[in-house]
C-alpha positions as CSV (number, residue, x, y, z in Angstrom):
1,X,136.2,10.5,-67.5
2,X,138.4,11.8,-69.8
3,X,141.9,11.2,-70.8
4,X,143.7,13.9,-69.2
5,X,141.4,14.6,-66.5
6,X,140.9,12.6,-63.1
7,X,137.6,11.7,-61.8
8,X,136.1,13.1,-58.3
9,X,137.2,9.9,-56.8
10,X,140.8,10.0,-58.0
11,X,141.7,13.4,-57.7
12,X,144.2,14.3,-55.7
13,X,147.0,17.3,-55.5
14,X,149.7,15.5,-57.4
15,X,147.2,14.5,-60.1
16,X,145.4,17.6,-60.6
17,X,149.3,19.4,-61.2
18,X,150.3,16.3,-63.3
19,X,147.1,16.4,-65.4
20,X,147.4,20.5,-66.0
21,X,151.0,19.7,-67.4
22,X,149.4,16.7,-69.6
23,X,147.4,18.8,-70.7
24,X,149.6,21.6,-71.5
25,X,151.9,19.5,-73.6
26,X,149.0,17.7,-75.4
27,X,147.9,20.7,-76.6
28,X,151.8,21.9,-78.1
29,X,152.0,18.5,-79.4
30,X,149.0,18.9,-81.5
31,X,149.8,22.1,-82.5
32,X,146.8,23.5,-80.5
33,X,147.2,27.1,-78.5
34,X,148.2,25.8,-75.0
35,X,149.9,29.3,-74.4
36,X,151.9,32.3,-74.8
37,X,155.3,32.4,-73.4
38,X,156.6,34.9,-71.5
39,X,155.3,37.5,-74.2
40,X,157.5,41.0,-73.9
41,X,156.0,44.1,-72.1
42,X,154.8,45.8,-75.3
43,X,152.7,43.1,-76.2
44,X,150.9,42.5,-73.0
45,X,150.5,46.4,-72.7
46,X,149.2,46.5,-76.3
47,X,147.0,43.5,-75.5
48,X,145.6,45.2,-71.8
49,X,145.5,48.7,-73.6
50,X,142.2,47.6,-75.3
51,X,139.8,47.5,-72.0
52,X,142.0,50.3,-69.9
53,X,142.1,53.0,-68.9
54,X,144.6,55.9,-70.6
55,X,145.2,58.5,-68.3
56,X,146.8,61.8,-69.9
57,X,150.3,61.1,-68.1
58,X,150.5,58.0,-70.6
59,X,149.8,55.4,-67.8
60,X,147.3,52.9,-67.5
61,X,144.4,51.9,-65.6
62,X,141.9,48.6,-64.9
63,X,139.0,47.6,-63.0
64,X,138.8,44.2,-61.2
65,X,135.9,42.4,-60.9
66,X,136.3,42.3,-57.1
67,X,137.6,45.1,-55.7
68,X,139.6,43.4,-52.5
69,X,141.5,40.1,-51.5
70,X,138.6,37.2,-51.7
71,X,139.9,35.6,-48.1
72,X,136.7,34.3,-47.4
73,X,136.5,32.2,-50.4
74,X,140.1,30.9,-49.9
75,X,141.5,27.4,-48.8
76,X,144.8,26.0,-48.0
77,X,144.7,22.4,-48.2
78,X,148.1,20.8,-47.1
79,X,148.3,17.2,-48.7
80,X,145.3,15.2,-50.6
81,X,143.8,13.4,-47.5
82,X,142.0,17.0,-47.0
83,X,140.7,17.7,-49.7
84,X,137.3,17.7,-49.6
85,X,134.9,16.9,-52.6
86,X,133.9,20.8,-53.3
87,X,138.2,21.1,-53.4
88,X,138.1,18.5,-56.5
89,X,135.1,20.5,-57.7
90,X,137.0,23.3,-58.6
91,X,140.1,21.7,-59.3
92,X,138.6,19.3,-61.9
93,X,136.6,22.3,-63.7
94,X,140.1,24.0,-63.7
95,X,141.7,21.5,-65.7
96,X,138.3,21.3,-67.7
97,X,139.0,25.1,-68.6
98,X,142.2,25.2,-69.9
99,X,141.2,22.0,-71.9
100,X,139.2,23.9,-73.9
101,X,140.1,26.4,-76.4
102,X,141.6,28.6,-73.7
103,X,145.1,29.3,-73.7
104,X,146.9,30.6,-71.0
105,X,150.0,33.3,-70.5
106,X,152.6,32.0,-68.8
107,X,155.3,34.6,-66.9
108,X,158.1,33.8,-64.9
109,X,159.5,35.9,-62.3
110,X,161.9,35.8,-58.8
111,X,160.8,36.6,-55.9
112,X,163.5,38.1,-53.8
113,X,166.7,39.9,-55.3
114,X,169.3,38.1,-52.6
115,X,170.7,34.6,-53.5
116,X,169.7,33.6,-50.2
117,X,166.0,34.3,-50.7
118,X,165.6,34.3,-54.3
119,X,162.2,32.5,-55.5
120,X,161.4,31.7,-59.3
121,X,157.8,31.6,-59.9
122,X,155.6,30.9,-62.9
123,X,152.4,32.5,-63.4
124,X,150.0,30.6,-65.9
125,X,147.0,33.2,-66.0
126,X,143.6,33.4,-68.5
127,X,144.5,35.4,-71.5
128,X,141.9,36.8,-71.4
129,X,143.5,39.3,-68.5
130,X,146.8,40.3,-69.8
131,X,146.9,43.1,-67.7
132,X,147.5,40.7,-64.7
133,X,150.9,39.1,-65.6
134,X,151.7,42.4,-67.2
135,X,151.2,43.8,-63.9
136,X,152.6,41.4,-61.7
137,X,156.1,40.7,-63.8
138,X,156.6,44.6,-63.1
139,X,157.1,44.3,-59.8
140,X,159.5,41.1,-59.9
141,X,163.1,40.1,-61.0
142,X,163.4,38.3,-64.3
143,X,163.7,34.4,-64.1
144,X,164.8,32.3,-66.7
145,X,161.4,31.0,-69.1
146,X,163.2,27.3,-69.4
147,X,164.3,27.0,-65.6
148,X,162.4,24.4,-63.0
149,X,160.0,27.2,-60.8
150,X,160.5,27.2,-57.3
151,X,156.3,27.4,-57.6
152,X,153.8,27.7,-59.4
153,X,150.2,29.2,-59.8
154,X,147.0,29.0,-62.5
155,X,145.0,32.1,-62.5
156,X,141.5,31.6,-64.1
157,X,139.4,35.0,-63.6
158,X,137.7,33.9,-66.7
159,X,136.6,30.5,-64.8
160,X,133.2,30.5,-62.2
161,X,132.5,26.5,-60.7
162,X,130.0,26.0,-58.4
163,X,132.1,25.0,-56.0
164,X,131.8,26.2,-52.1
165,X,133.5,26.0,-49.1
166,X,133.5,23.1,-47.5
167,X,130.3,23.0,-45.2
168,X,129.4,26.1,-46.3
169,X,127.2,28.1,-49.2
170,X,130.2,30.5,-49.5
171,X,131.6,30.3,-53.0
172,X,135.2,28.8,-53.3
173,X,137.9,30.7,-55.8
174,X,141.1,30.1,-54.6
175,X,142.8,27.2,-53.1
176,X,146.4,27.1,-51.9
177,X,148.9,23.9,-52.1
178,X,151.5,25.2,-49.6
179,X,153.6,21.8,-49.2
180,X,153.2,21.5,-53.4
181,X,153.6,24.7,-54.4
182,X,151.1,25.5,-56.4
183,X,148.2,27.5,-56.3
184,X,144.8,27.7,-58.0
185,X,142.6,31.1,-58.0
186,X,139.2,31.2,-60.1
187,X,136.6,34.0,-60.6
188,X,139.0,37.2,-59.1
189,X,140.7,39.4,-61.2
190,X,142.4,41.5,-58.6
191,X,146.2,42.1,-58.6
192,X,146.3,41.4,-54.9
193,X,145.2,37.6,-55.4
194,X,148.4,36.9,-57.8
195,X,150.5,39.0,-56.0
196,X,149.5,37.6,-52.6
197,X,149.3,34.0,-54.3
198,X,153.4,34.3,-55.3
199,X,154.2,35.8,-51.9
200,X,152.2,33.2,-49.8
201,X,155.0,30.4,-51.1
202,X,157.7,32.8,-51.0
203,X,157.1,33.1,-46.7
204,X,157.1,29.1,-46.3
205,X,160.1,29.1,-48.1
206,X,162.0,32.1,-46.6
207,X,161.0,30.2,-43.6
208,X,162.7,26.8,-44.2
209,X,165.5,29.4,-45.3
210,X,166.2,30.3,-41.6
211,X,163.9,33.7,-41.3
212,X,160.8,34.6,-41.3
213,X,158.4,36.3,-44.0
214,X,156.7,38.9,-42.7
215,X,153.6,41.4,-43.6
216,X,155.9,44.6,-43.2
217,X,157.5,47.6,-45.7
218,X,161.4,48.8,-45.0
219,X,163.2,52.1,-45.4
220,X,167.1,52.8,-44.2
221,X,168.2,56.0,-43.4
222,X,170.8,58.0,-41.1
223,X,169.7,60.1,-38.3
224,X,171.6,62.5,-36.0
225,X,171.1,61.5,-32.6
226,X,171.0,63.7,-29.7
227,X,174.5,63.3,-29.0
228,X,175.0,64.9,-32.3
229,X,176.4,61.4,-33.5
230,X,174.8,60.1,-36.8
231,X,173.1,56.3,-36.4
232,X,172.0,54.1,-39.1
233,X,168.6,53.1,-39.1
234,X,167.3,49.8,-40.7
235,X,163.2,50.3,-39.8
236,X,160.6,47.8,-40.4
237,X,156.8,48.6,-40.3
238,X,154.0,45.8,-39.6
239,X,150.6,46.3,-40.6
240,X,147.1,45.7,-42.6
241,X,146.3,47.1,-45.9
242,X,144.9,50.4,-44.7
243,X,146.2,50.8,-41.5
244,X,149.2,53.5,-42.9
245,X,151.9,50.5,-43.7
246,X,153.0,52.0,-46.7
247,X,152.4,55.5,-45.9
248,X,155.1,55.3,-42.8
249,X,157.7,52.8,-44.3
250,X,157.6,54.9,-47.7
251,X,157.6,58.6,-46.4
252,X,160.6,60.6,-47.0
253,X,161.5,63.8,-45.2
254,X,161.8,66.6,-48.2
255,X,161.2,69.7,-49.5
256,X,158.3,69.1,-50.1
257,X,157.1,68.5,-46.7
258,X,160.0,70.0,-44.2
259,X,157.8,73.4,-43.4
260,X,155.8,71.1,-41.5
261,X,158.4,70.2,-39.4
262,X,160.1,73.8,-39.3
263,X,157.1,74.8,-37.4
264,X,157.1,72.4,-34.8
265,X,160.4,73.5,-34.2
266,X,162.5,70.9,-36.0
267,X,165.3,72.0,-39.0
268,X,164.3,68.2,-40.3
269,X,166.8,68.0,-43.3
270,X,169.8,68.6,-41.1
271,X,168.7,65.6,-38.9
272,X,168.3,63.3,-41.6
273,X,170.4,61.6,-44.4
274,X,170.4,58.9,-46.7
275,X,167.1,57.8,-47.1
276,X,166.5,54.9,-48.7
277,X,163.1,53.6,-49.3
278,X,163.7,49.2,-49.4
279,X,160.5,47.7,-49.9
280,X,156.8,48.1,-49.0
281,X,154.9,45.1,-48.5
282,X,156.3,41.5,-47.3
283,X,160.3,40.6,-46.1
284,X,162.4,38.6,-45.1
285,X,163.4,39.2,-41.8
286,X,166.8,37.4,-40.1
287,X,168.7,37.7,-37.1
288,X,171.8,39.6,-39.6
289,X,169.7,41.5,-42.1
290,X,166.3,42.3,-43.8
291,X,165.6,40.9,-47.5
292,X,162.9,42.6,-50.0
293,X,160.8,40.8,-52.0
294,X,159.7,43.3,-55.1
295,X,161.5,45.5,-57.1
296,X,157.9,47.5,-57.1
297,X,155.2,48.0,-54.8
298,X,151.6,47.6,-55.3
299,X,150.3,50.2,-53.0
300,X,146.9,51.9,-52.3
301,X,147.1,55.4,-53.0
302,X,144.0,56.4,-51.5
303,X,144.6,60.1,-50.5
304,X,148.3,60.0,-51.4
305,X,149.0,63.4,-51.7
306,X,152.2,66.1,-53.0
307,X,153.8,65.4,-49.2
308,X,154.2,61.5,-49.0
309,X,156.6,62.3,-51.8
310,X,158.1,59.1,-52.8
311,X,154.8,57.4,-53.4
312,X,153.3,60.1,-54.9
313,X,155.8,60.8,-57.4
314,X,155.6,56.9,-58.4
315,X,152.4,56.9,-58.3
316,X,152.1,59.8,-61.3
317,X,154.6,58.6,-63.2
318,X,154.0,57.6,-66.8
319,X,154.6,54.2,-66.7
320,X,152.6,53.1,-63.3
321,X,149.9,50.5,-63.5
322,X,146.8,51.9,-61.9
323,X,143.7,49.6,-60.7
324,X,139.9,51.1,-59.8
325,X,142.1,54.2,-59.5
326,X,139.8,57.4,-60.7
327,X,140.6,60.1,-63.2
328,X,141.1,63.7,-62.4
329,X,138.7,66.4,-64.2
330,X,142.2,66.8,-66.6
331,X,142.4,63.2,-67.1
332,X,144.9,62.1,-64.8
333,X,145.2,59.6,-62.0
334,X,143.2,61.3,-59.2
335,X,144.3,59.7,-55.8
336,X,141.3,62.0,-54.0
337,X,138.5,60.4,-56.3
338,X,135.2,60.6,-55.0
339,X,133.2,59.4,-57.8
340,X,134.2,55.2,-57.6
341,X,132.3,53.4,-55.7
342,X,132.3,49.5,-54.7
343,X,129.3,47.7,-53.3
344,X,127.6,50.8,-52.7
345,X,130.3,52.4,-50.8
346,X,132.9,55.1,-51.9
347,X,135.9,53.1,-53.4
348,X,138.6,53.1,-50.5
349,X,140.6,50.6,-52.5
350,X,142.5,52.2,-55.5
351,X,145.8,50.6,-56.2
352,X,148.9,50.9,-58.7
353,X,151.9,48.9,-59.3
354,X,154.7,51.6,-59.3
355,X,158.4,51.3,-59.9
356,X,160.6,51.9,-56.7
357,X,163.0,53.3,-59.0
358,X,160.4,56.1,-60.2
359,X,161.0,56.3,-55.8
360,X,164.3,58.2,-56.9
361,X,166.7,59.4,-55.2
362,X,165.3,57.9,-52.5
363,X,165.6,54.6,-53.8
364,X,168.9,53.2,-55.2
365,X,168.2,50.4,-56.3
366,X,169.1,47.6,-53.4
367,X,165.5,46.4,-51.7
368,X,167.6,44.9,-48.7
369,X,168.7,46.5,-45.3
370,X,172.5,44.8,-44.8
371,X,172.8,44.9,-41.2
372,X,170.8,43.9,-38.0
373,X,167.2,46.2,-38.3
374,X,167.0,48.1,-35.7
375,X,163.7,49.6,-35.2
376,X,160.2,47.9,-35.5
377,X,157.2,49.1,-35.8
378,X,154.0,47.0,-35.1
379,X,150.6,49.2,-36.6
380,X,147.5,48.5,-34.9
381,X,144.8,50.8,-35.1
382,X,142.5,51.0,-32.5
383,X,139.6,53.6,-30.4
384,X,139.4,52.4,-27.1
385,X,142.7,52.0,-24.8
386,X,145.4,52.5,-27.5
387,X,147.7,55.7,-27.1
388,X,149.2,57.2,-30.5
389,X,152.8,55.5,-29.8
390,X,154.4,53.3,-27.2
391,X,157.7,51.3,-26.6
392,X,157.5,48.1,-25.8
393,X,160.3,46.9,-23.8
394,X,159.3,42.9,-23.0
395,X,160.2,40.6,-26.2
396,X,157.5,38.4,-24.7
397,X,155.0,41.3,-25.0
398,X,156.4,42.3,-28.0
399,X,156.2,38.4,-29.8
400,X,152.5,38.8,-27.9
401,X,151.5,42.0,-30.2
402,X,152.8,40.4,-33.4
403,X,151.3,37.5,-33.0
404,X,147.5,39.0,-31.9
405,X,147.8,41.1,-35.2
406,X,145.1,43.6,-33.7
407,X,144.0,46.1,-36.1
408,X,140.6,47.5,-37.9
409,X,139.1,46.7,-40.3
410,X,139.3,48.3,-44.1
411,X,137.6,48.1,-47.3
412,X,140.6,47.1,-49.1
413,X,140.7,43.8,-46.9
414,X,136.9,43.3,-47.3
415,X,133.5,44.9,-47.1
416,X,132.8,43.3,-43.9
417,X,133.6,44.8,-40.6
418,X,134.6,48.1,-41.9
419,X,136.7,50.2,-39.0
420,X,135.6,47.2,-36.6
421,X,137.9,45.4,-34.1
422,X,139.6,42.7,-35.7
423,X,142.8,40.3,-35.2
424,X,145.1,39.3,-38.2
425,X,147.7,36.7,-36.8
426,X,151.0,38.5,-37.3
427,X,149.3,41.1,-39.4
428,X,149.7,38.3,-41.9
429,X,146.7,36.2,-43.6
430,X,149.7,35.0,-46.3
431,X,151.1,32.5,-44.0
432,X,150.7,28.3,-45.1
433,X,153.1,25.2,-44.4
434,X,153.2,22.6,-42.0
435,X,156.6,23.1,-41.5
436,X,156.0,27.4,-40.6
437,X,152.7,27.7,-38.5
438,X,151.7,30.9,-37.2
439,X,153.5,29.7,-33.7
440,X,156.3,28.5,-35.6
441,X,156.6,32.7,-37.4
442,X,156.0,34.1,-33.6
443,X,158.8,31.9,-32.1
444,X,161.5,32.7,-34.8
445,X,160.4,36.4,-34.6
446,X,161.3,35.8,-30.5
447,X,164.1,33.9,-31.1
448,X,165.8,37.0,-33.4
449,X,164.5,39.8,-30.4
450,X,166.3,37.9,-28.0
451,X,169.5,37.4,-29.8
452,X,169.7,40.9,-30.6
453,X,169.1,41.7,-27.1
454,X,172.2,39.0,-25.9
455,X,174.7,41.0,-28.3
456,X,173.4,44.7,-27.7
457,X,174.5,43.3,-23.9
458,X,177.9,42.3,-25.4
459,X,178.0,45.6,-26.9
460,X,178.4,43.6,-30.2
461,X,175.4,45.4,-31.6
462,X,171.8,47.4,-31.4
463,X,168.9,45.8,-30.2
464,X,165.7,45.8,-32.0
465,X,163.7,48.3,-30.6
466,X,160.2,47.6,-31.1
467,X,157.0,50.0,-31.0
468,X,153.4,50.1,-31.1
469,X,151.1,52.6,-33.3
470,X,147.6,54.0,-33.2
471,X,147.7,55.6,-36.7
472,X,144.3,55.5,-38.6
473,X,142.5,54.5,-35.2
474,X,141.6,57.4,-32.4
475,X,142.6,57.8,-29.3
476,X,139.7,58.3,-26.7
477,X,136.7,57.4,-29.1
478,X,132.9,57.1,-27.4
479,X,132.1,53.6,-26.6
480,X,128.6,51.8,-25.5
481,X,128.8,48.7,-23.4
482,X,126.9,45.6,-25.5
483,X,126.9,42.2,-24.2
484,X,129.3,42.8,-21.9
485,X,132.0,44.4,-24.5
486,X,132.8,47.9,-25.4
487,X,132.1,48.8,-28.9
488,X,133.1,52.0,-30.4
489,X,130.6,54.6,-31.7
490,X,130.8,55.3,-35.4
491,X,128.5,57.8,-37.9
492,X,128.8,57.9,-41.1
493,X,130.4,61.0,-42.8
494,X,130.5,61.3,-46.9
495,X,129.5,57.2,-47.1
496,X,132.5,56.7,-44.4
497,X,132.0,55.6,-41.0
498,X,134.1,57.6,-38.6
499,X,134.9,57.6,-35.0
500,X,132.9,59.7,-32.6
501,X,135.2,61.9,-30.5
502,X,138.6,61.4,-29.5
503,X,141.7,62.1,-32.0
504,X,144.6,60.3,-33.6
505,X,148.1,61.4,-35.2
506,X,148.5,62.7,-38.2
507,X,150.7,61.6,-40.4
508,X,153.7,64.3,-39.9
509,X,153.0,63.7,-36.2
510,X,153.8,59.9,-36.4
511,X,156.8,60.9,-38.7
512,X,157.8,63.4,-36.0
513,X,157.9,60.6,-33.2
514,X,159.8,58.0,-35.6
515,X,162.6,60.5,-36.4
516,X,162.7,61.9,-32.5
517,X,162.2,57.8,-31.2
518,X,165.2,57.3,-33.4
519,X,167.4,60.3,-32.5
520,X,166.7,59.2,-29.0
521,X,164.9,62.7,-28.3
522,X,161.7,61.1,-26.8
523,X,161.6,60.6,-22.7
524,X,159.3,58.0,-21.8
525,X,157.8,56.8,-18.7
526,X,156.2,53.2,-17.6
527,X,152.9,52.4,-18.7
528,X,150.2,53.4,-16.1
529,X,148.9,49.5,-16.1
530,X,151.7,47.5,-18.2
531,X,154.3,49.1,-16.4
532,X,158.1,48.7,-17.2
533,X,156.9,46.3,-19.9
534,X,155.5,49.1,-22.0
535,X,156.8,52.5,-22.0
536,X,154.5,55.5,-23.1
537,X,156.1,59.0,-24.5
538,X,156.1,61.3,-21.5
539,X,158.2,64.0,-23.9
540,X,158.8,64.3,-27.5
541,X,160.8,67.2,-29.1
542,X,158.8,69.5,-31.2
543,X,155.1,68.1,-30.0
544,X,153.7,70.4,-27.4
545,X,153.1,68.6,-24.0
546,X,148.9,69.6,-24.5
547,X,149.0,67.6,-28.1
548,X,150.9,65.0,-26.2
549,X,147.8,64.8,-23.2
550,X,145.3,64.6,-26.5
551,X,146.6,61.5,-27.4
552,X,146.8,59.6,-23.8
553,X,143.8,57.4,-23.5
554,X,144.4,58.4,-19.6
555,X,142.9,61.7,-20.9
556,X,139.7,60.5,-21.9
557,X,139.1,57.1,-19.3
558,X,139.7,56.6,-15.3
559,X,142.1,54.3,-14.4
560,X,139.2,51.9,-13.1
561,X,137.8,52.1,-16.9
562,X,141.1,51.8,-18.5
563,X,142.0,48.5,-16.4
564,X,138.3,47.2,-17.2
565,X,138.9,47.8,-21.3
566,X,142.7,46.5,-20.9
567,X,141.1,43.0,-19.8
568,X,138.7,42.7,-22.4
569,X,141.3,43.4,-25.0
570,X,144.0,40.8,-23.2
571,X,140.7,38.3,-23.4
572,X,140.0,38.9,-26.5
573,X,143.8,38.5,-27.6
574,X,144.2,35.2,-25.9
575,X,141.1,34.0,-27.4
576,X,142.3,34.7,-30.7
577,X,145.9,32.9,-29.7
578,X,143.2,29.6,-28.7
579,X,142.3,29.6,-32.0
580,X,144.8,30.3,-34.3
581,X,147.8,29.8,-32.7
582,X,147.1,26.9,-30.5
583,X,149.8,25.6,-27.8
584,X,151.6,29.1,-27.8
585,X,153.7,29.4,-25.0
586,X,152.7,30.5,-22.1
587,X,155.8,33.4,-21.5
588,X,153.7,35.2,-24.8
589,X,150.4,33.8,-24.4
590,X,150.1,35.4,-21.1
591,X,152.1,38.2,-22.0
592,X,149.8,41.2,-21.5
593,X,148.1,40.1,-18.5
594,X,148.7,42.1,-15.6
């Protein structure tokens, strides 16, 4: 082999890094184009402006080869003894790539604005994509170009190897180095993969930093309670791409939207103050406080409309970064495209990197909540026993749901298993590191519940109230017994498959029960089968007691039926907990029986 490159035989993690810095600084010593370094805004815009799209507001707009997060080509191999020979594969024709006359961008960029979380990364992507570093340095913090990185990752859209996962036919792109650092993607030019990619290391570390990273957007605001007191909220909201993460933890109550409310009998804007959206995707969550990530957000705007304000307004401005977004019949972003489509589907993944502080003035420019969080809110879509909201009162149940991460699935996770059943380990596929396991995430998340709990008894503070959404699922779908499991019944409306019967909340109506769950203007009583571990809404100011009925699955089923579909999901949760999160604890592993 060659100079700089290791054979199959001797390939292993450190090599493979070692040799892609050789090779980098052969290159500059022979005056050869190893890269560009850290080139300003203008010229990456200039240089992505050639293939994108110009929309009349004066922003811009790509198309990535893939359309979604390539998790099933994805490997996380934790130190060399695992790598497998298809791993070297890749790796090698990696370093054979940027060998060759292919020189690389290189961006730097922190994760995390807080000196207690703050992450440098170093983004060595294809030049041949411009538009992803351009993209992904908008939504970090500046880092210094000559500092050591905190991690590193080689992005190589322009690069296809015939490598597969190991004992399989499925291709292989990306492969993660969790305990080195680093990590590799080929063949994908979506956002999400270097986005994801930075964010994967940033959880290990916020980890080993005394927290835990989670999958979940923030927003901060004052509400007056039914005591006529005003309370500070510090709200969290867990949940898959497309399951309303960034709808809920980014809506705003406005002008714009506050008729709504006025006709379910609520003066809104005299209830509410001080909004302040923090951040949308993944944070760093401690005992004391809640830490962002991103000074942007990458958000799907699919159907993002004039009343989720903040997102919408960020979403149009000039200077966003759109991706498979469509264009309007006037030429601008059009959030309600219906001519895109993706693998013969309509496209139900457009995206765009937005500023928060286009969010204004509901952003202000800090991405962390100060104090203790005091409300969380776990998203998991669902048809067949799920109501629209519920409280959960046992932090064993409650480390139980997080841990399951039951939702449905979306095309913007994959284009497999569309609005099916699915579980997502702490609605979180980002998490790697022998020393932060998906056990090691639920126990911390535990650890902080009950210690917020001990000083809310000491009257030393609030404790975390934690609840449980139904938002893009249905409550009381149609089901058909199959194999002994209940399967919801679908048709396809407009190339979208869609629940038969039943209904879910809209979006004002969730909004309505987070502002009245908050106020403390929502009477609830025990669960029908749960009990005193899970409270349902048995009241809520403003929705009318029939609307309420609609969204009890006690509506729709018999108690005999309910109990029969609660066991198959409590099954099928602690057969996910066997296999992902092996050795749980038996106080959360057993959680939900009853």
């Amino acid at each position: 082999m060659g100079v700089f490159i290791p054979s199959l035989e001797k390939m292993t993690i450190e090599a493979f890094i070692e040799s892609f810095h050789k090779i980098i600084e052969y290159k500059k010593a022979h005056g050869l184009k190893a890269y560009h370094d850290n080139p300003p805004y203008e010229v990456l815009r200039k240089q992505a402006e050639f293939y994108g799209e110009n929309y009349k507001n004066g922003s811009l707009g790509w198309a990535s080869n893939i359309w979604s997060r390539s998790q099933a080509n994805s490997a996380v191999v934790e130190d060399s003894g695992h790598l497998d020979s298809q791993h070297k594969l890749l790796m090698r024709s990696a370093l054979e790539y940027i060998l060759a006359p292919n020189p690389l961008i290189k961006v730097d960029g922190a994760l995390g604005h807080h000196p207690r979380v703050k992450f440098h990364c170093r983004i060595w992507t294809d030049s041949r994509y411009p538009d992803l570093p351009l993209r992904w340095r908008e939504l970090v913090y500046p880092a210094d170009p000559s500092g050591k990185p905190d991690m590193e990752m080689l992005v190589l859209p322009g690069l296809w190897a015939p490598a597969t996962m190991p004992g399989t036919k499925t291709p292989l792109f990306v492969i993660r180095f969790p305990e080195h650092w680093f990590t590799l993607i080929s063949v994908s030019s979506y956002q999400g993969e270097v986005k994801k990619g930075a964010l994967t290391h940033w959880i290990y570390y916020v980890y080993l930093k005394g927290g835990t990273g989670v999958h979940a957007g923030t927003k901060q605001f004052v509400v007056k309670d039914v005591n006529g007191k005003w309370r500070k909220i510090g709200m969290l909201v867990w949940g898959l791409t497309g399951s309303g993460k960034s709808t809920h933890s980014m809506y705003v109550f406005d002008k714009s939207n506050a008729d709504w409310f006025k006709n379910h009998g609520l003066d809104v804007l005299s209830l509410v103050k001080e909004q302040k959206i923090k951040n949308d995707d993944i944070v760093a969550l401690f005992e004391d406080c809640c830490l962002g990530s991103e000074k942007g957000a990458w958000t799907k705007t699919e159907d993002v409309n004039e009343r989720q304000i903040a997102i919408y307004k960020a979403g149009m401005s000039p200077r966003a970064l759109h991706e498979n977004t469509g264009v309007s019949e006037d030429g601008y972003p059009n959030f309600m495209d219906e001519i895109l489509e993706y693998r013969g589907l309509p496209n139900r993944n457009a995206r765009t990197v937005m500023y928060l502080a286009d969010m204004e003035p509901y952003f202000d420019g800090n991405i962390d909540i100060e104090f203790p969080p005091n409300l969380g809110i776990f998203i998991s879509p669902g048809y067949l026993t799920d109501y629209a909201w519920v409280k959960i009162q046992d932090i064993d149940f409650a480390a139980a749901v997080l841990a399951a991460g039951r939702t449905v699935g979306h095309p913007a996770q994959s284009t497999e298993g569309i609005a099916e059943e699915k579980y997502e380990p702490l609605y979180n596929p980002f998490i790697a590191g022998k020393s932060a396991t998906n056990s090691d995430h639920t126990y911390r998340f535990k650890e902080i519940l009950l210690k917020r709990k001990e000083r809310a008894e000491k009257k030393k503070g609030e404790p975390f109230e934690i609840f449980l959404f139904n938002t893009t699922g249905k409550v009381g779908t149609k089901y058909v017994m199959d194999k002994g499991k209940a399967k919801p019944v679908f048709e396809e409306i407009g190339g979208r498959r869609k629940a038969v019967g039943g209904t879910g909340p809209s979006i004002e109506e969730t909004e309505l029960f987070i502002l009245q769950a908050a106020r403390g203007a929502v009477k609830y009583k025990p669960h029908p089968i749960w009990g005193e571990k899970v409270l349902v809404p048995d009241e809520v100011e403003g929705l009318p007691k029939s609307r309420l009925a609609e969204l009890d699955p006690f509506t729709y089923r018999s108690r005999d039926e309910m109990i029969a579909l609660l066991k198959m999901q409590v099954e099928a949760t602690e057969e996910v907990f066997r296999k992902f999160i092996p050795g749980l604890d038996d106080s959360i592993f057993k959680a939900m029986r009853f």
